[in-house]
N, C-alpha and C positions, 0 to 999 in steps of 0.2 A: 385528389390524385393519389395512387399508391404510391407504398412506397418504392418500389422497382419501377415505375412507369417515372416519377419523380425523378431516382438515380439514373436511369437513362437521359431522361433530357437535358440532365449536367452532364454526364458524357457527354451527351452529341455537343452544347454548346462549349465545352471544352476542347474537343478536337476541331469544333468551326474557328475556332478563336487560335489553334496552331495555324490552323491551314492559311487560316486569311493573316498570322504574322510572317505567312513563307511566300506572300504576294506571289505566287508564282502561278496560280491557274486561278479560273471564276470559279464562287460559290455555289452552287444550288443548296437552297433551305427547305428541308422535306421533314415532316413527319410531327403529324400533330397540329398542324396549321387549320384552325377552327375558326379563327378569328381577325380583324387587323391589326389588333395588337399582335397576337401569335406570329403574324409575318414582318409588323416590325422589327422583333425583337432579335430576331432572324437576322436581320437587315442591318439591323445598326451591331449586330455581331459581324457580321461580314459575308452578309449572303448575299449577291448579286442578284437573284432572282431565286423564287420560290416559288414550291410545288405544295399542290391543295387536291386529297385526295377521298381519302376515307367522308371527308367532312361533305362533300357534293353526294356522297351516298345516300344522305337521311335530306339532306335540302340544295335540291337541284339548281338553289342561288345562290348559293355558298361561294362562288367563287367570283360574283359581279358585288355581293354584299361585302365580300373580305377587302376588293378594291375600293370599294365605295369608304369602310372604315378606315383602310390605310391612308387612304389621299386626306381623310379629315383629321387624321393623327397627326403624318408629316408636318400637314399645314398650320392644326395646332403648338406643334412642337418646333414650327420658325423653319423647318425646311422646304425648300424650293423645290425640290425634287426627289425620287429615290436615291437616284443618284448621290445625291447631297449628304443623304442619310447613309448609305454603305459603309460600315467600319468605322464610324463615329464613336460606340464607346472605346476602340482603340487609339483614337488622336487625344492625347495626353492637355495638349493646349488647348483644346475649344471644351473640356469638360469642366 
């Protein structure tokens, strides 16, 4: 990862991490999601739902494969749900 591709994506999870302490509208987690971890990580920032774009470009299953590793993540990581997992590393008592 560059180093400017790198300092963006502390920006973005920086502003995801105001937005979702002003609980005040849903998340979408966009940009650079390759992966299920990439949309975890997303997720337990405070992303309600994420978008998978660039990554369906080069492999047209990117986005059934992204789910398939999310639900094995969650499940690994004790969560029940997406759900379950939204703004978790923000809850101070269950980390």
């Amino acid at each position: 990862m560059s180093g400017i591709l790198s300092a963006d994506v502390r920006l973005s999870m920086e502003s995801l991490t105001r937005v979702f302490a002003n609980g005040s509208v849903p998340i979408l987690g966009m940009g650079g999601v390759a992966s299920g971890r990439d949309a975890l990580e997303l997720i337990l920032a405070g992303a309600s739902g994420v978008s998978v774009g660039t990554a369906s470009f080069g492999d047209p299953m990117a986005i059934p494969r992204i789910q398939r590793e999310l639900a094995a993540l969650l499940v690994a990581k004790g969560f029940a749900s997406v759900k379950d997992a939204i703004g978790y590393a923000h809850r101070e008592d269950e980390n």
